[in-house]
N, C-alpha and C positions, 0 to 999 in steps of 0.2 A: 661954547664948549661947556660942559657939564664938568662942575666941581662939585668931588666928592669930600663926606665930613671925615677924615682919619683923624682918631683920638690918641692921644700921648700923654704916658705917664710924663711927670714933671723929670725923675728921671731918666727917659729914653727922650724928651723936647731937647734936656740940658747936654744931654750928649751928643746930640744933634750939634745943638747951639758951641759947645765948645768945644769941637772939632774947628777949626782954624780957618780950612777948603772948605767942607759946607758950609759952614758960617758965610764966610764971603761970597760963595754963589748964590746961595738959598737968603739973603738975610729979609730979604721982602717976603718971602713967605712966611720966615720963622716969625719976624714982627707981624704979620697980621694976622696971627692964631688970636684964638680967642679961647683965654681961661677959663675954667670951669669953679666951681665951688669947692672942689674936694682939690685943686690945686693942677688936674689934667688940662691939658692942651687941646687944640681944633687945630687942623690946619686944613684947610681948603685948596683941596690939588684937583687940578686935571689926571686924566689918566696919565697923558705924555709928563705931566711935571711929577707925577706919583712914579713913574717908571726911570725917571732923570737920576729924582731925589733914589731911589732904590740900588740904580747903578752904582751913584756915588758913594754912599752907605759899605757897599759891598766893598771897591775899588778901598777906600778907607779901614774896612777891618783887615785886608790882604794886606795893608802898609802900616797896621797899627804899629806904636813905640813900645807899647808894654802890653803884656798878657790882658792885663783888666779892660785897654781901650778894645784890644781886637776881640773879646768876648760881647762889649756892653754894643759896640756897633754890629758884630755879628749876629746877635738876637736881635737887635730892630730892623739889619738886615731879612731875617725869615719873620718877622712879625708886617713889616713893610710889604716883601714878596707876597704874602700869604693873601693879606687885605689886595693885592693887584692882582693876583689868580681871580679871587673871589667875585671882584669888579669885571674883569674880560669875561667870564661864565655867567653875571648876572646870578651869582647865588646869593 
């Protein structure tokens, strides 16, 4: 299976990262990013784990506890979606 590179601000990794649920499903992926210079993330998904990790994202901004988590998951939510349109059309 072909693993694509998605890039994450160290902001949008750590909200990933400290969300509770992702965390515990996702944390083998979260751990094998690989940091960049400027302090950005890599993570290395399949399509199916780009489209998991996306669901979940989403499923987590509709259950956020405060304004700020369902915004900062909501945008990585259409930043995550965006990059999987992108990947199934091959643009």
């Amino acid at each position: 299976m072909k693993k694509h590179e998605i890039e994450l601000t160290k902001y949008e990794f750590n909200t990933l990262k400290n969300n509770s649920i992702i965390n515990a499903i996702f944390s083998t992926l979260l751990l094998n990013s690989i940091e960049t210079k400027n302090g950005n993330k890599y993570l290395y998904l399949t399509l199916a784990e780009l489209n998991e990790l996306t669901g979940f994202v989403a499923a987590e901004a509709n259950h956020a506890k405060t304004p700020k988590q369902e915004e900062a998951l909501g945008a990585l939510y259409e930043y995550l979606d965006g990059i999987e349109y992108k990947i199934k059309r091959n643009l």
